[in-house]
C-alpha positions in Angstrom: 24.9 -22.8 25.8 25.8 -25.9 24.0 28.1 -25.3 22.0 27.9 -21.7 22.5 24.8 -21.3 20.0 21.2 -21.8 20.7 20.6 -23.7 17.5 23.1 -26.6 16.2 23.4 -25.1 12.3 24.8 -22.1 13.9 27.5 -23.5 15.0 29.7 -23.8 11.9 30.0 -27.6 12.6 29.6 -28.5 8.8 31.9 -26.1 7.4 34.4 -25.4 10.2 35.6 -22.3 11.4 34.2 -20.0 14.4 30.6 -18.6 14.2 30.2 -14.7 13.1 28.2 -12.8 15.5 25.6 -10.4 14.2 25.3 -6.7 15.7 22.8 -5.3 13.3 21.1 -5.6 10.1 19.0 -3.5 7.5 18.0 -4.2 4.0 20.2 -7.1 2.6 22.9 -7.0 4.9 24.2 -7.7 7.9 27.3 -6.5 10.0 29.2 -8.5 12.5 30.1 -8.1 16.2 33.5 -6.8 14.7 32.4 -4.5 11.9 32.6 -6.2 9.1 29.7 -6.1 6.3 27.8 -8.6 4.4 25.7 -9.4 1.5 23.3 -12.0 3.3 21.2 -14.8 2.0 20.4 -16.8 5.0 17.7 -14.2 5.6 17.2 -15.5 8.9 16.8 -18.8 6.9 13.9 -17.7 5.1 11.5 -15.4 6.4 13.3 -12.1 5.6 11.6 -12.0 2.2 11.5 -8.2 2.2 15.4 -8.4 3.6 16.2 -6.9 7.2 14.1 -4.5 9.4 12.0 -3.1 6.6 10.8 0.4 8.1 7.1 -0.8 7.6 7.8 -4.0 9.8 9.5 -1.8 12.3 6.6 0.5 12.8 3.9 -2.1 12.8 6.0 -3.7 15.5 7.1 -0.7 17.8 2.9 0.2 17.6 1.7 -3.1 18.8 4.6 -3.4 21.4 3.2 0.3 22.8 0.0 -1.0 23.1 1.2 -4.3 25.1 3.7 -7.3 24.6 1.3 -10.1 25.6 -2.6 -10.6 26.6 -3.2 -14.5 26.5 -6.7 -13.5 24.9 -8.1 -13.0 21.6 -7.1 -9.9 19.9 -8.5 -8.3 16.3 -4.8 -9.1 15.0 -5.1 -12.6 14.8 -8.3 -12.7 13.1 -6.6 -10.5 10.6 -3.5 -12.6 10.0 -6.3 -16.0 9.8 -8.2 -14.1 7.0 -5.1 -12.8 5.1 -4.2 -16.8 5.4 -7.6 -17.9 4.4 -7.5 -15.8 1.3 -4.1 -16.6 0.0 -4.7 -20.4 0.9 -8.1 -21.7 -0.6 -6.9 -25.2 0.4 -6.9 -23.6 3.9 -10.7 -22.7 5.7 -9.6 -22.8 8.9 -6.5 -21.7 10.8 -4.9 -21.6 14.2 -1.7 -19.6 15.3 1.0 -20.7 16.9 4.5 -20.0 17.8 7.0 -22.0 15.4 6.3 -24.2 12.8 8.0 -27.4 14.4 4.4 -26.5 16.7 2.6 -26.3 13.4 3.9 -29.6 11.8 3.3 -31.5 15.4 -0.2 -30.1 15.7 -1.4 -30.7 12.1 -0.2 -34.3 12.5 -2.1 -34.3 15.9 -5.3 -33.1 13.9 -4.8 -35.7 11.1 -4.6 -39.0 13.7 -7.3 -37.5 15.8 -9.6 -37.0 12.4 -8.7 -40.3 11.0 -8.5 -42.3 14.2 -4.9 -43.8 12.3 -1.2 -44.1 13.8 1.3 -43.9 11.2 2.3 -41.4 9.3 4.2 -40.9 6.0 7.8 -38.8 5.6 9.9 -38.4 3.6 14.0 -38.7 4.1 15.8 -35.7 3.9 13.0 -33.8 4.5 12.6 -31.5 8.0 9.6 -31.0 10.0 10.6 -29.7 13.2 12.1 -31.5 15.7 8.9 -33.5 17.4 9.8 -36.7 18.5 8.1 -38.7 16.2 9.6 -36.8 13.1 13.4 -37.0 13.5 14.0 -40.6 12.0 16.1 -42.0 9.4 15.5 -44.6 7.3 17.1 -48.1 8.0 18.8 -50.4 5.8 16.5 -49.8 2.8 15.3 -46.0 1.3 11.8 -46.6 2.3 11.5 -48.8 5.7 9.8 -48.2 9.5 11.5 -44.9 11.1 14.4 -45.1 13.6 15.1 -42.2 15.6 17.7 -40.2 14.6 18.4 -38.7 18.1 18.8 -39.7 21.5 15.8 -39.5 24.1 13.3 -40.1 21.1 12.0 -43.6 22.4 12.1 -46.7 19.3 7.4 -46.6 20.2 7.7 -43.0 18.0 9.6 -43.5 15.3 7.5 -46.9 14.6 4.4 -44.4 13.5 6.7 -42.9 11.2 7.4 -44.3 8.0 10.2 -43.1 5.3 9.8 -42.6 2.1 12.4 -41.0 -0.8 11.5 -37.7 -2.1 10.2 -37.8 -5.9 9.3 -41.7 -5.6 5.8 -42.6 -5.9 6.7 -45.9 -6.0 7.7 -46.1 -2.5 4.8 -44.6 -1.3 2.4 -46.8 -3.0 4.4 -49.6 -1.8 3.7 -47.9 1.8 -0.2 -47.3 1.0 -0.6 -50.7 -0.7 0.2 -52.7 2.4 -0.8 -50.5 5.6 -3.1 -47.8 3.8 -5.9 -48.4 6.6 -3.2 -47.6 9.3 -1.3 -44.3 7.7 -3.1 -40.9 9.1 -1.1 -38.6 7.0 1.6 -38.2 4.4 3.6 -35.2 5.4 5.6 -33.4 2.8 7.7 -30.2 2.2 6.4 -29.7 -1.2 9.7 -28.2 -2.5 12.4 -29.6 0.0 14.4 -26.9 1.4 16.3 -29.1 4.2 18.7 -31.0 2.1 19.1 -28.4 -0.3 16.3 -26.8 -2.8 14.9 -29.8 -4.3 11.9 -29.7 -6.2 9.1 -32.0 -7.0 9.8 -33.8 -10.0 6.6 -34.0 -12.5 3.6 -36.0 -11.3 4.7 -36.2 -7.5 2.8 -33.9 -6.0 -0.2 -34.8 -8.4 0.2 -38.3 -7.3 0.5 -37.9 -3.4 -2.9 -36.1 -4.0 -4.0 -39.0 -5.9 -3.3 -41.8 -3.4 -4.2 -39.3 -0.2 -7.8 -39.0 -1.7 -8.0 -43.1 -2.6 -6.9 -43.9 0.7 -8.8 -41.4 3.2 -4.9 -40.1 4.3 -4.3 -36.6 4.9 -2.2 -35.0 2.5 -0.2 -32.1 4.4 2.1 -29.6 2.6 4.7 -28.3 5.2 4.7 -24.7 3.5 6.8 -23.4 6.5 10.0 -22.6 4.0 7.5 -22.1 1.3 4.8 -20.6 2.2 4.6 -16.7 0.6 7.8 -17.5 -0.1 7.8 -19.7 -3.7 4.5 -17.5 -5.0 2.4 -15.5 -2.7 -0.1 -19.1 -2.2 3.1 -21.0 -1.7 3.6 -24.1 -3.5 0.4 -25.1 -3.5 -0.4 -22.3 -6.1 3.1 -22.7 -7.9 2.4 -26.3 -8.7 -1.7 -26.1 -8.2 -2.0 -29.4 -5.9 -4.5 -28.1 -2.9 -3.3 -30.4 0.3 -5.9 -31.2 3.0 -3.6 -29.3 5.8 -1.0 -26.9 5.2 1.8 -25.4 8.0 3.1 -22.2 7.7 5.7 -19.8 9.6 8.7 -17.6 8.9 7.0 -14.9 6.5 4.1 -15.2 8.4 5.9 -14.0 11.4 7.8 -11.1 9.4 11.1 -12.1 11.5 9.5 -12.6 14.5 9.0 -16.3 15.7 5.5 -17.5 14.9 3.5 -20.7 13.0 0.2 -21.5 12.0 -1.9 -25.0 10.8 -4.7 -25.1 8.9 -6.8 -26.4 6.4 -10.5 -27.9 5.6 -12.9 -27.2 7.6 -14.1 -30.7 8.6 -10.7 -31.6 9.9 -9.8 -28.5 12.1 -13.4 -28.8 13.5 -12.3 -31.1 15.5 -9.5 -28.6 17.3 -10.3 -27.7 20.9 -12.7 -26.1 21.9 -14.6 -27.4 19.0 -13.8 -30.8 19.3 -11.6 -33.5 20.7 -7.9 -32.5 19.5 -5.8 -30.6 21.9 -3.7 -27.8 20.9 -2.9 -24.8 22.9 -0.3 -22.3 23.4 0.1 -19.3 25.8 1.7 -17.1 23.7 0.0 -18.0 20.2 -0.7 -15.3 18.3 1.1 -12.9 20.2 0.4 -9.2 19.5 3.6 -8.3 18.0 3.9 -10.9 15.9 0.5 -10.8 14.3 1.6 -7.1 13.7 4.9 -8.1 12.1 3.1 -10.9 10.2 0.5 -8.7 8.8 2.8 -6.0 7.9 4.6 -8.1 5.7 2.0 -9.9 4.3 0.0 -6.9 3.2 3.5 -5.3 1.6 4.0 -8.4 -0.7 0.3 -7.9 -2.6 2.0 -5.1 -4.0 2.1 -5.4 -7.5 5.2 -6.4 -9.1 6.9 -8.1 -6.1 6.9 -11.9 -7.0 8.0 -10.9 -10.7 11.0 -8.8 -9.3 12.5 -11.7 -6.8 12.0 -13.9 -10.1 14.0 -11.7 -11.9 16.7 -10.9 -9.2 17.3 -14.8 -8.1 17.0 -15.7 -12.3 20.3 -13.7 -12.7 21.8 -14.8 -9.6 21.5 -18.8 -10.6 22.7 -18.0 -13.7 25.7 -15.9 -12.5 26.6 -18.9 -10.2 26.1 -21.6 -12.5 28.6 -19.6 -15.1 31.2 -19.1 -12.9 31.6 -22.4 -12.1 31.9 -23.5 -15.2 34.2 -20.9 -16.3 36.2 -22.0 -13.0 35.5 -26.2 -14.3 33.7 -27.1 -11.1 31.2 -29.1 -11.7 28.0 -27.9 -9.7 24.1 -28.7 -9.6 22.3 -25.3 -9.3 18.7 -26.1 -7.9 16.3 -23.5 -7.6 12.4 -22.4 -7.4 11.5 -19.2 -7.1 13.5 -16.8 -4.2 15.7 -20.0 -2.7 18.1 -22.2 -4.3 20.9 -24.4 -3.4 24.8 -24.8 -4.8 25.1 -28.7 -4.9 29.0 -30.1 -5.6 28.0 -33.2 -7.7 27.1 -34.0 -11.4 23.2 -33.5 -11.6 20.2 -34.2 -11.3 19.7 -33.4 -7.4 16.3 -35.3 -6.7 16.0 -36.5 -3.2 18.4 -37.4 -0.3 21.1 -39.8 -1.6 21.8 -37.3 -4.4 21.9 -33.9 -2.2 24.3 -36.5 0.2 26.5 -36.9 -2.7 27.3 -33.7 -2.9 30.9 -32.4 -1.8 30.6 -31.3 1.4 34.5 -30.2 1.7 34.0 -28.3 -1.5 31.1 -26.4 -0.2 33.0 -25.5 2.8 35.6 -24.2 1.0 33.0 -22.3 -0.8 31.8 -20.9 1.9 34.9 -19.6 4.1 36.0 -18.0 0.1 32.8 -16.2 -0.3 32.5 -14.8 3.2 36.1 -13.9 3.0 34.7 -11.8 0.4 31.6 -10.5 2.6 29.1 -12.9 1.1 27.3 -14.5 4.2 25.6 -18.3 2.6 24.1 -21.0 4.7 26.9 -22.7 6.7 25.6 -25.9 5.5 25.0 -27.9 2.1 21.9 -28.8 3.1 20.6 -25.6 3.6 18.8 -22.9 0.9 19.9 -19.4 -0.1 17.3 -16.9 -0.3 16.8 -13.6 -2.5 15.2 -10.9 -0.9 13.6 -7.7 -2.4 15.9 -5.7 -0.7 18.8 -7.2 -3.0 19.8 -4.8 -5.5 20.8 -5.5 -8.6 24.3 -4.7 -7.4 24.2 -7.2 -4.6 23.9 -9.5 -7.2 26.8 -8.2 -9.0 29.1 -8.2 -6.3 28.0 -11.9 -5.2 28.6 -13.6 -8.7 32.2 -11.6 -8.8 32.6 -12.9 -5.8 31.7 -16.2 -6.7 33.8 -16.6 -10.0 36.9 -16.1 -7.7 35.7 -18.5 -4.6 34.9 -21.1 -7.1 38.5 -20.2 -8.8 39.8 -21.2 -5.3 38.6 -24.6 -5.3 
């Protein structure tokens, strides 16, 4: 495998140090290949909302896998999982599975040039889509400029359609609108950032991107995939009440297990094959077990109390972090909304790219190797989130901040 890991963040390359190798798992913890126990908050970098192998995930899983792995035809399951969707999205009248949510973002985008018969599209730097071509760009000598691809074998003709906006600047994306508005299918968006750290929107942004969407005829999608059931049981879209025209979802909607979905007014995905003239398809979409993992969890978080609890538990966790470091003088930026937040080492405010790129990156590693020294397992990366689970007791919490205040005493 390159570089022995079959996804590049695993590898330990911005922090240093070998990868730890997971065994097993349950609740809010994780043991290693050598024994040794963890507090976690990767959480499988998000969709572990109810932390590891919850027993009720397990049985709706070993149920559906009795009753067959794979069909490559409809099954009830799916139209459960679209009307759970439907009902927690209102922005959302129509949905369609599929298996990760880089397929999610690709195929909204798909649906948005296909409905608006336009090209480009609108991004913005620092946050992730997926890895699609025609969505891993960087900006160019200016913040907000024509896309150039960021990787090898994404040819210069798809990064063109993208263009590159900062995070939290209106400005830049009037600027965009103003001058090629009649061009620009869709402004894409992670409505809380959650690839270069936990950055939220800043007052007005959202509101406005809905603003010039609707004035221009662009399609406003939220990329909810980090978000989605994970900010408020509607996602962001409920926490900040701006409805998008598409939205893309995954991790909690999979309950663990890999699986995406698109969606979003009716008028638009009408024109999805078989209905209309966009193609999208996908052997294994909506795969039994999945839909059964999915549903599971879904169901479990309209229990009453749930949302108000992870408040609570990631409330006292920010706080316990942010006092530690000061108690230890390090100077940190504690972004959070909801369940995830981010540990940025830099003077504040953290609003888009170049400020979550200013942050130490040395000082996070040190961080990092301190506080799983002390059996706390964090994102091996500064531009990742942490995420609170409800399995995290109030005792998990403890133990992390203790651990923190003598990690951050190391630094």
């Amino acid at each position: 495998m390159p570089g022995g890991v079959n996804s590049p963040v695993r590898a330990f390359g911005a922090v240093g140090g070998t990868p730890v190798f997971i065994e097993r798992a349950k609740g809010s913890r994780y043991w290693d290949v050598d024994g040794n126990e963890y507090i976690d908050y990767v959480c499988s970098w998000g969709p572990l909302i109810h932390g590891h192998a919850p027993d009720f995930v397990l049985e709706a899983v070993a149920q559906a896998a009795a009753l067959g792995t794979s069909f490559g035809a409809p099954t009830a399951r799916e139209i459960e999982m679209a009307e759970l969707i439907v009902e927690a999205y209102p922005s959302v009248e129509m949905v369609r599975m599929v298996n990760s949510g880089t397929e999610a973002v690709m195929s909204a985008i798909r649906v948005a040039r296909g409905y608006t018969g336009r090209d480009k599209v609108i991004k913005f730097a620092g946050c992730w889509h997926g890895h699609a071509d025609g969505l891993l760009v960087r900006a160019g000598s200016t913040g907000m400029t024509f896309g150039i691809p960021d990787s090898a074998g994404v040819p210069a003709g798809y990064a063109e359609n993208t263009l590159l906006a900062r995070f939290n600047a209106l400005e830049d994306v009037n600027e965009l609108t103003t001058s090629l508005g009649d061009q620009i299918a869709a402004i894409v968006v992670e409505p809380v950032a959650g690839n270069m750290g936990v950055i939220p929107p800043v007052d007005g942004f959202l509101e406005g991107l809905r603003r010039i969407a609707t004035e221009q005829g662009i399609v406003l999608i939220f990329d909810e995939v980090i978000t989605g059931f994970r900010v408020a049981y509607g996602g962001a879209q409920e926490r900040y009440g701006v409805e998008p025209d598409m939205t893309t979802l995954g991790k909690i909607v999979g309950g663990g297990l890999p699986v995406g979905a698109y969606g979003g007014r009716r008028d638009i995905m009408e024109r999805v094959a078989p209905l209309g003239d966009v193609v999208q398809a996908g052997t294994l979409s909506g795969n039994p077990i999945a839909m059964a993992a999915g549903i599971a969890t879904t169901r479990e978080l309209q229990r009453d109390g749930t949302y108000e609890r992870l408040e609570e538990r990631s409330d006292a966790l920010a706080h316990g972090l942010s006092e530690a470091a000061a108690d230890a003088d390090v100077t940190i930026t504690l972004n959070r909304v909801g369940s995830m937040m981010s540990v940025f080492f830099c003077p504040g405010p953290v609003t888009d790219a170049d400020g979550a790129a200013a942050s130490d990156g040395d000082q996070y590693a040190k961080f990092f190797h301190a506080m799983l020294d002390r059996n706390i397992a964090l994102a091996p990366s500064k531009a990742e989130a942490a995420f609170v689970s409800i399995a995290h007791t109030d005792n998990d919490i403890e133990l992390t901040i203790k651990a923190a205040r003598e990690s951050f005493r190391m630094l």
